[in-house]
C-alpha positions as CSV (number, residue, x, y, z in Angstrom):
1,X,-9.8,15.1,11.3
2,X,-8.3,14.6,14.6
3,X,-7.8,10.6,14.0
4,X,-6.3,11.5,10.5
5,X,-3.5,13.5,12.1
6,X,-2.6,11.4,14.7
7,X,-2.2,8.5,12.2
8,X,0.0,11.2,9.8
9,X,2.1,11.9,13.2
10,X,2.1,7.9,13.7
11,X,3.7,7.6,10.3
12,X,5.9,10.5,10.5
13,X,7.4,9.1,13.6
14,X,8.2,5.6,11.7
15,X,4.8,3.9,12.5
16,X,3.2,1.5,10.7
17,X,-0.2,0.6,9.1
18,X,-1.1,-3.0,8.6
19,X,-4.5,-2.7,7.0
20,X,-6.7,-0.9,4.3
21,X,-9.2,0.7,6.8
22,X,-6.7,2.3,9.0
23,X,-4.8,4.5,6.0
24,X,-6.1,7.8,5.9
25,X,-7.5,8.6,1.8
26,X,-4.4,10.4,0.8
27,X,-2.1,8.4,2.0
28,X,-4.1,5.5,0.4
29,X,-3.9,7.2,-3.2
30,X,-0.3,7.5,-2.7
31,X,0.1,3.9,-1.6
32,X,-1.8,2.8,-4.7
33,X,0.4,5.2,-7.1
34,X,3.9,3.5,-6.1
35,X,2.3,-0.2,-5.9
36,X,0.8,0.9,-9.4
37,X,4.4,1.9,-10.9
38,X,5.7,-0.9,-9.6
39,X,3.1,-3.3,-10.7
40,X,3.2,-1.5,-14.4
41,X,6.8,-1.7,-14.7
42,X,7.0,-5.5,-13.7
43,X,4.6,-6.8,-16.6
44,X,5.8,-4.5,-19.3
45,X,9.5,-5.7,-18.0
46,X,8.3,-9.5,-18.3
47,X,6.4,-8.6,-21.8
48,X,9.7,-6.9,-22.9
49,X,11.9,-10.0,-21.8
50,X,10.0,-12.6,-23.2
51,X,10.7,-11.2,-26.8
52,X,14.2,-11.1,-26.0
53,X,14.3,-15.1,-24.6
54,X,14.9,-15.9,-28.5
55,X,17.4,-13.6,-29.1
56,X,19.5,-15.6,-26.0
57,X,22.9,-17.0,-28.1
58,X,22.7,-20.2,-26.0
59,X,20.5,-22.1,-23.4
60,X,21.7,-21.1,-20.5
61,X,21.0,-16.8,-21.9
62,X,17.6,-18.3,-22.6
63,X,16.9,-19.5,-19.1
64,X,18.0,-16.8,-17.3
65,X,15.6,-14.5,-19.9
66,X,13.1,-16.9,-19.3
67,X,13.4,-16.4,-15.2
68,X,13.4,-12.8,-15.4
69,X,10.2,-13.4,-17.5
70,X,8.4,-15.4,-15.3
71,X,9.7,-14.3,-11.7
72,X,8.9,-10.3,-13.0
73,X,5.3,-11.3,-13.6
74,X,5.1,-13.1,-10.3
75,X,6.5,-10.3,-8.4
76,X,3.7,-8.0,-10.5
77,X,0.8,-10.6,-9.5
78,X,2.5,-10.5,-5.6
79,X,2.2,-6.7,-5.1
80,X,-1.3,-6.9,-6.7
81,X,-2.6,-8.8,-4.3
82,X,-2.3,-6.0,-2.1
83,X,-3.9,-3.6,-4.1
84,X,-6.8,-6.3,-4.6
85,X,-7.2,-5.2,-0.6
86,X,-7.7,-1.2,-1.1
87,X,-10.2,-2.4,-4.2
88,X,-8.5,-2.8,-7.3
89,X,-10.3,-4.9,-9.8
90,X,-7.0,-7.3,-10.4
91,X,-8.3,-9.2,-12.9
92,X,-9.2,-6.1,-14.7
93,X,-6.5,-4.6,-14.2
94,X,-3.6,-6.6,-15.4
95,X,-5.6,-6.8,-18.6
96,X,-5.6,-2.9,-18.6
97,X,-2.5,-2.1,-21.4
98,X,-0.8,-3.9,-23.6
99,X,2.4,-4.4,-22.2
100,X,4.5,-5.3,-25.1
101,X,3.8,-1.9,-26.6
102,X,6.8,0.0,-27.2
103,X,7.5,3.4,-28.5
104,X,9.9,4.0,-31.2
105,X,13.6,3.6,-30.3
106,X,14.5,7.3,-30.4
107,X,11.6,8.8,-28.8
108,X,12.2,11.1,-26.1
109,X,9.7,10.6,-23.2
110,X,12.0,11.9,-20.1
111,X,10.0,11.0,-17.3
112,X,6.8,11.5,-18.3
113,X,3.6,8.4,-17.5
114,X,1.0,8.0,-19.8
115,X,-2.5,8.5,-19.0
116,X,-3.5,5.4,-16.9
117,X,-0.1,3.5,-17.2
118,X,2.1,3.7,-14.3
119,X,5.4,2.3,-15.8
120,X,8.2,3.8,-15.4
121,X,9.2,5.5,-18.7
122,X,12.3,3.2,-19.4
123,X,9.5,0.4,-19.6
124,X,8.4,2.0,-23.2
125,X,11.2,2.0,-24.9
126,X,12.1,-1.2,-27.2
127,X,15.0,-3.8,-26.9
128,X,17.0,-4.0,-30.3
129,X,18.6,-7.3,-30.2
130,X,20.5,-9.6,-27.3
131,X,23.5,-7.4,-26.2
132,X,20.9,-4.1,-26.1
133,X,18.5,-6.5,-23.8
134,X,21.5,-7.6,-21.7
135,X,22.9,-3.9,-21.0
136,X,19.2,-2.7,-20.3
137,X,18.9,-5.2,-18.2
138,X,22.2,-4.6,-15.9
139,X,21.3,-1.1,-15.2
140,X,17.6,-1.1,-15.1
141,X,18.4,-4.3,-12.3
142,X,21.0,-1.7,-10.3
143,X,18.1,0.8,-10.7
144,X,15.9,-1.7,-9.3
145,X,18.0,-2.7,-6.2
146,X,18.8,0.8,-5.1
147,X,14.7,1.2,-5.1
148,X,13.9,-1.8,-3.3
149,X,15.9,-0.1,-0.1
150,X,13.2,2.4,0.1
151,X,10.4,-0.4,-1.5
152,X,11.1,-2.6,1.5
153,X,10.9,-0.2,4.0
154,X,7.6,1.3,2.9
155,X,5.0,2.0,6.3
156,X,2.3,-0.3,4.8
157,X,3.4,-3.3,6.9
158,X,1.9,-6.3,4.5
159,X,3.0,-4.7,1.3
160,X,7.0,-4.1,3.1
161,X,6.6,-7.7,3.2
162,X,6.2,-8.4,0.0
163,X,9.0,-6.1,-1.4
164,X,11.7,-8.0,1.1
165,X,10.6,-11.3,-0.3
166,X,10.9,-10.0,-4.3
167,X,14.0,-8.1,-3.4
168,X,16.4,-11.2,-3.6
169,X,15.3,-12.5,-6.7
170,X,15.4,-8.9,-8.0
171,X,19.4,-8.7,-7.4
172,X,19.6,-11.9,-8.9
173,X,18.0,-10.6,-11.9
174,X,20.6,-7.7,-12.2
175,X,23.6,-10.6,-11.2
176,X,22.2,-12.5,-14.3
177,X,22.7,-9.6,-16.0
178,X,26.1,-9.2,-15.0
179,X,26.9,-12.6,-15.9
180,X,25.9,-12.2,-19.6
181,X,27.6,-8.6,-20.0
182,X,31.0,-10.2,-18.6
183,X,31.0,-12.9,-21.6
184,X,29.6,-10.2,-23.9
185,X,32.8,-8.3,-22.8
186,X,35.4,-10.2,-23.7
187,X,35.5,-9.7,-27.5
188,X,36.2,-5.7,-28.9
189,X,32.8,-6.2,-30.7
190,X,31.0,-7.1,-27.8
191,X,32.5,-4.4,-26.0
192,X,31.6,-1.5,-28.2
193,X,28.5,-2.7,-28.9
194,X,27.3,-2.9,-25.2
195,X,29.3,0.8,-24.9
196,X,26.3,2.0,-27.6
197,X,23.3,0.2,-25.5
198,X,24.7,2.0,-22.4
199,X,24.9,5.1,-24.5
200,X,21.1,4.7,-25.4
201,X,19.8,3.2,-21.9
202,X,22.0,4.5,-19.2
203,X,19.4,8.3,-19.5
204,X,16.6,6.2,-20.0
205,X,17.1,4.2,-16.9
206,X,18.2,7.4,-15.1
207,X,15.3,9.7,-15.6
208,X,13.1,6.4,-13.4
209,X,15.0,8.3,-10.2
210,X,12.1,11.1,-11.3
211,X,13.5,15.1,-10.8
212,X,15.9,16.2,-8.2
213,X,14.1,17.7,-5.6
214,X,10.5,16.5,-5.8
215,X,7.6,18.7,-4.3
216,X,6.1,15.4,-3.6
217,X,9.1,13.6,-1.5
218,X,8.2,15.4,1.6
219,X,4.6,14.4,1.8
220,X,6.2,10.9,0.8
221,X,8.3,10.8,3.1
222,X,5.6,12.0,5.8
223,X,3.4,9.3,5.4
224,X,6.4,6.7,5.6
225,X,6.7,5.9,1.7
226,X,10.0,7.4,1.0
227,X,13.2,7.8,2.9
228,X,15.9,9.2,0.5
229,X,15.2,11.9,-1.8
230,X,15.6,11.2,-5.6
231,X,18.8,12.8,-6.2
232,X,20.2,10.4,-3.3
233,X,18.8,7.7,-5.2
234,X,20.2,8.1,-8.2
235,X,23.6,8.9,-7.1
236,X,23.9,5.9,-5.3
237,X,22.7,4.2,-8.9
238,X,25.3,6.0,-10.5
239,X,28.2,5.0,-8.1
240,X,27.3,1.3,-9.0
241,X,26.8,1.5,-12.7
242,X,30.5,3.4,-12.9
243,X,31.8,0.3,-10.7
244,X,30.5,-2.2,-12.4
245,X,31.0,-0.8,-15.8
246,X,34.9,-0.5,-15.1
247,X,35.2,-3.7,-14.0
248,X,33.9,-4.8,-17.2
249,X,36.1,-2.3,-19.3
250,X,32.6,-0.8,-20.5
């Protein structure tokens, strides 16, 4: 008991752990929760993107589907790995869900997981054509940057490691969002069309941050996994979504 506390003190006071044996059993179930999420969310993010690579109006939409396709599964296969170290069956695992399955479009799941599948609840939701796919895919992406400040800061040294090398290619998936919306943009129809995807996504995407004042951020942010509370999370998300948005005249 002694050892366990002076390893939570360790990690209160910014330390870090660089292997399995020396994380303390709690701390190890959290660790495996957020590289779960994270995991979850990447392959039912690649599973929803390749259905949208043939909705792409031209080849160079259907590339940059097809990146986002392949580089979210890679990033999912990365982060794996390390949960391979604490015991994870990974070959098992990744074979767990199916991770095309979607819920119908106006279901209202909040923030809620299902039992055994760690994806964030945006993840179940379906795309409904090339402009809906683009929009989700702009603010899920500034979602996914603001996360990756805390992702790639997390006190499990190996696993920070693999967050800082994803994170680039992450913002590039969001700036290849961008990209499309702008020529979406320029026409009326394209405009109000992308107005009703942010309409349907922008909650969706929101309720990822999880509630406002989480019971569980200060053990979190104990141990080292968390430095900004939710609500500081998804302010900063909101700030950037509003900027971009404007830009755009969305």
């Amino acid at each position: 008991m002694s050892d366990t506390m002076n390893i939570e003190d360790y990690l209160a006071q910014g330390g870090v752990l660089t292997a399995p044996g020396n994380a303390p059993a709690r701390y190890r179930g959290e660790l495996l929760r957020l590289m779960s999420s994270f995991v979850d969310s990447e392959l039912a993010a690649s599973a929803g993107f390749a259905d949208a690579i043939n909705l792409a109006p031209g080849i160079k939409e259907r590339i940059a589907a097809s990146r986002i396709t392949l580089e979210k599964a890679d990033h999912a296969e990365r982060v794996l790995r390390v949960m391979a170290e604490f015991g994870t069956d990974a070959a098992r695992y990744q074979t767990s869900h199916d991770w095309a399955a979607r819920v119908e479009r106006d279901a209202d799941l909040g923030t809620a997981r299902r039992p055994g599948d760690m994806r964030l609840s945006v993840f179940h939701y379906p795309i409904a054509g090339w402009t809906d796919a683009v929009v989700m895919n702009v603010l899920q992406g500034l979602a996914t940057g603001v996360q990756m400040t805390e992702l790639t800061r997390v006190s499990y040294g190996p696993l920070a490691e693999v967050f800082r090398e994803i994170a680039p290619r992450e913002a590039r998936h969001a700036e290849l969002g961008l990209e499309g919306l702008e020529q979406i943009a320029q026409t009326e129809t394209g405009r109000e069309e992308a107005r009703a995807a942010v309409a349907y996504w922008q909650p969706r995407v929101a309720a990822g941050f999880g509630v406002a004042h989480s019971a569980r951020y200060d053990t979190l942010a104990r141990f080292g996994l968390r430095h900004s509370p939710n609500e500081a999370l998804l302010a900063r998300w909101e700030a950037l979504v509003s900027e971009h948005l404007a830009a755009l005249g969305l």
